[in-house]
C-alpha positions as CSV (number, residue, x, y, z in Angstrom):
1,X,-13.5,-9.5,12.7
2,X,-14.2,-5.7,12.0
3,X,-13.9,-3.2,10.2
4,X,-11.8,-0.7,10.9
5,X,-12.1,3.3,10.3
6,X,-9.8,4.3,8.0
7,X,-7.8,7.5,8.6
8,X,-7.7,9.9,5.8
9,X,-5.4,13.2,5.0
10,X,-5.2,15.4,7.6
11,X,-5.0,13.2,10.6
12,X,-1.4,13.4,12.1
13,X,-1.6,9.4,12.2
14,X,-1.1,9.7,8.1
15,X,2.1,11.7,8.8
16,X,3.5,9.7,11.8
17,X,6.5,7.7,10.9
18,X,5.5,3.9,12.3
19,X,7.1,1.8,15.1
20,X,8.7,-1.3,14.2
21,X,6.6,-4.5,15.5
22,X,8.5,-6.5,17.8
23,X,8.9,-10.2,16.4
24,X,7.4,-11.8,19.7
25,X,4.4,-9.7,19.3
26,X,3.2,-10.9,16.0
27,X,1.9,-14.3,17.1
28,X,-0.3,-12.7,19.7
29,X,-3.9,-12.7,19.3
30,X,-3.9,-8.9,19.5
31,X,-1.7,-8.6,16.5
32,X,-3.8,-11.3,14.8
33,X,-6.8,-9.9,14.9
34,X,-5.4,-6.2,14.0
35,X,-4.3,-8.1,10.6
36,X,-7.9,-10.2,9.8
37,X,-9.1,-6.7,10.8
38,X,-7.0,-5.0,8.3
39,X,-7.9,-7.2,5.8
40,X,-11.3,-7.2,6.0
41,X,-11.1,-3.8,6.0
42,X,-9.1,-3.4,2.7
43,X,-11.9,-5.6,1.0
44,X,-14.9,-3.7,2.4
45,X,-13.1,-0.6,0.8
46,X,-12.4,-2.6,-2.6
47,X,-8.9,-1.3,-1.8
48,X,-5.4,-3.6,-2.8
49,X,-3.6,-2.5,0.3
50,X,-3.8,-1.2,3.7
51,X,-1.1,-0.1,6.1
52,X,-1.3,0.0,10.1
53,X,-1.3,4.0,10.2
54,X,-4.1,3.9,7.8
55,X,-6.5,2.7,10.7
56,X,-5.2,4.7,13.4
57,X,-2.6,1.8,14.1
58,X,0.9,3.3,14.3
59,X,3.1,-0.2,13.4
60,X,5.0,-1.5,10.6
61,X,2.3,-3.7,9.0
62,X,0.7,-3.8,6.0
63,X,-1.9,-6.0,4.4
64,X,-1.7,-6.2,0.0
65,X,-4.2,-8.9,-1.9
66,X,-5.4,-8.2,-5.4
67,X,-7.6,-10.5,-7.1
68,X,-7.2,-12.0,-10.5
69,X,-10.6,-10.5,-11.6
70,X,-9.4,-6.9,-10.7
71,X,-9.6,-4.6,-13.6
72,X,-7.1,-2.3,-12.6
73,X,-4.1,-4.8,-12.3
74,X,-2.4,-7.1,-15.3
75,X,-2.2,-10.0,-12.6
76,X,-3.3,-11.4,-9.3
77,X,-1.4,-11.3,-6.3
78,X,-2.1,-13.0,-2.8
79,X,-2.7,-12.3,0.5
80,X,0.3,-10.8,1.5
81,X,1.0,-9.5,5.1
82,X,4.6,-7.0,5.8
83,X,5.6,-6.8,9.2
84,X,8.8,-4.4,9.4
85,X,9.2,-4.2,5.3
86,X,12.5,-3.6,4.3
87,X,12.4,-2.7,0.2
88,X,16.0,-2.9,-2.2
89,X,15.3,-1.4,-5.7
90,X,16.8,-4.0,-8.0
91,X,18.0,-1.9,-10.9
92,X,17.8,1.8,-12.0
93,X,13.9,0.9,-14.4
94,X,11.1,3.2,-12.9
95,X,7.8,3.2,-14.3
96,X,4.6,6.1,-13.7
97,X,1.3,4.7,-13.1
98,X,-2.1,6.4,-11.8
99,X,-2.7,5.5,-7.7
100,X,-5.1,6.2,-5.1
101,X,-5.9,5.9,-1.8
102,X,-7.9,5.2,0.9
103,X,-6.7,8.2,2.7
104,X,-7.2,10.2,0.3
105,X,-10.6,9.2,-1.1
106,X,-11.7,10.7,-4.9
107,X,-8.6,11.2,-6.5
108,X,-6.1,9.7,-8.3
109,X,-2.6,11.0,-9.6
110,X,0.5,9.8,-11.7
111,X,3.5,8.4,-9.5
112,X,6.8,7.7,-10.3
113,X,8.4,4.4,-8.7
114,X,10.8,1.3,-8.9
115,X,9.7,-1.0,-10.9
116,X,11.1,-4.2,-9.1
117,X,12.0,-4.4,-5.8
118,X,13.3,-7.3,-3.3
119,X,11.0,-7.0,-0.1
120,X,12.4,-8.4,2.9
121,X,9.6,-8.8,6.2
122,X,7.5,-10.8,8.2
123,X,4.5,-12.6,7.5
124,X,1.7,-12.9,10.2
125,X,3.4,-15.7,12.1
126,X,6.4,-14.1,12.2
127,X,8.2,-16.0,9.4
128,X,11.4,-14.0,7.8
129,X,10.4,-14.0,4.0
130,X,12.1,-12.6,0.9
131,X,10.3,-11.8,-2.3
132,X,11.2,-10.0,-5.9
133,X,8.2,-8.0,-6.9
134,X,7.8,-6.1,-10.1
135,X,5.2,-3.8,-12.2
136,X,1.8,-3.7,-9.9
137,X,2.8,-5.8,-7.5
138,X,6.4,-3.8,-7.0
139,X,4.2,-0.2,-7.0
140,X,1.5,-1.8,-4.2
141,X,4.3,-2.5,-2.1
142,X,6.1,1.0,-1.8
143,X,2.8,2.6,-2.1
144,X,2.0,0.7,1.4
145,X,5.1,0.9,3.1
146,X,5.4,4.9,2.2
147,X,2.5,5.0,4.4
148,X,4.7,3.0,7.0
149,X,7.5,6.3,6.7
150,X,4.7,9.0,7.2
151,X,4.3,9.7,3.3
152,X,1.5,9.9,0.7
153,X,1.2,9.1,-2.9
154,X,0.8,12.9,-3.3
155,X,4.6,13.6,-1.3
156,X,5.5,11.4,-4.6
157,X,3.9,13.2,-8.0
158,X,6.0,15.1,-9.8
159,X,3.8,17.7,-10.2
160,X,-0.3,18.2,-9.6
161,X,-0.8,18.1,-13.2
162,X,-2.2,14.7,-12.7
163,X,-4.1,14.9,-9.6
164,X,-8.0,14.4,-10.8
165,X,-11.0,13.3,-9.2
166,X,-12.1,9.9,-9.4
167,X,-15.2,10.6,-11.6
168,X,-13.3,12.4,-14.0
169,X,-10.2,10.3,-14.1
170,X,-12.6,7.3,-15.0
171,X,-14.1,9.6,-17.8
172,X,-11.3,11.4,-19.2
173,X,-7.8,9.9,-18.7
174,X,-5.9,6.9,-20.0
175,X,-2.9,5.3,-19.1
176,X,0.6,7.4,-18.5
177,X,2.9,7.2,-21.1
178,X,6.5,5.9,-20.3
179,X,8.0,7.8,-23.5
């Protein structure tokens, strides 16, 4: 395994909408390897998720794992792997919440987004799969497959008003509101 180098703002890769993986591919040790790469890479970066155009790797896969001892998250979620994500808002509830990014290292800002979802993809061996997500879980998931369309957290805020650096964010801010 490696670890990948991880494409930040700026490079057209971010922007670039990604191809669809074709189903016979995703067995291949290639394809394999690209996702143990991905994942190690998300863990060296103490990140939650990681999409394909995030490491210069312009397919519809992402990798999302948080652990149970994660501060930042009321809940563990497993090592979860989306090959061509599909994602169905399941009722009108949205929800804002701080994000960041490995792109776009140092600074966090208030997003906007569903707050469940019904994901339809692939896992790593190919395997259909259908899953309701909600609260982190639900926001991890469209943060990653935004990245999958060519979009940022930042192509999301409402307004910059809560774009802050990391340092200061950890000093200064607490939770969004949802009143």
């Amino acid at each position: 395994m490696a670890i990948l180098k991880v494409a930040r703002i700026g490079h057209p890769v971010v922007r670039a909408a990604a191809r669809p993986v074709a189903p016979e591919a995703v067995a291949s040790p290639d394809f394999q390897r690209l996702v143990d790469d991905m994942v190690e890479t998300m863990h060296e970066y103490d990140g939650v998720g990681l999409a394909g155009p995030q490491v210069h790797v312009g397919l519809r896969v992402a990798v999302i794992e948080v652990p149970a001892s994660d501060e930042r998250t009321r809940g563990a979620v497993p090592l979860t792997v989306l090959v061509n994500p599909v994602l169905t808002p399941l009722g009108e509830e949205t929800e804002q919440e701080w994000e960041g990014c490995l792109s776009i290292p140092d600074l966090r800002g208030v997003v906007l987004r569903w707050r469940r979802l019904r994901l339809e993809a692939l896992d790593r061996h190919g395997a259909a799969y259908t899953v309701e997500a909600e609260g982190f879980f639900a926001r991890v998931i469209q943060h990653e497959c935004d990245h999958l369309d060519g979009r940022v957290y930042l192509d999301r805020m409402e307004g910059m008003r809560s774009l802050s650096f990391l340092r200061e964010f950890e000093r200064f801010t607490s939770p969004p509101s949802d009143e």
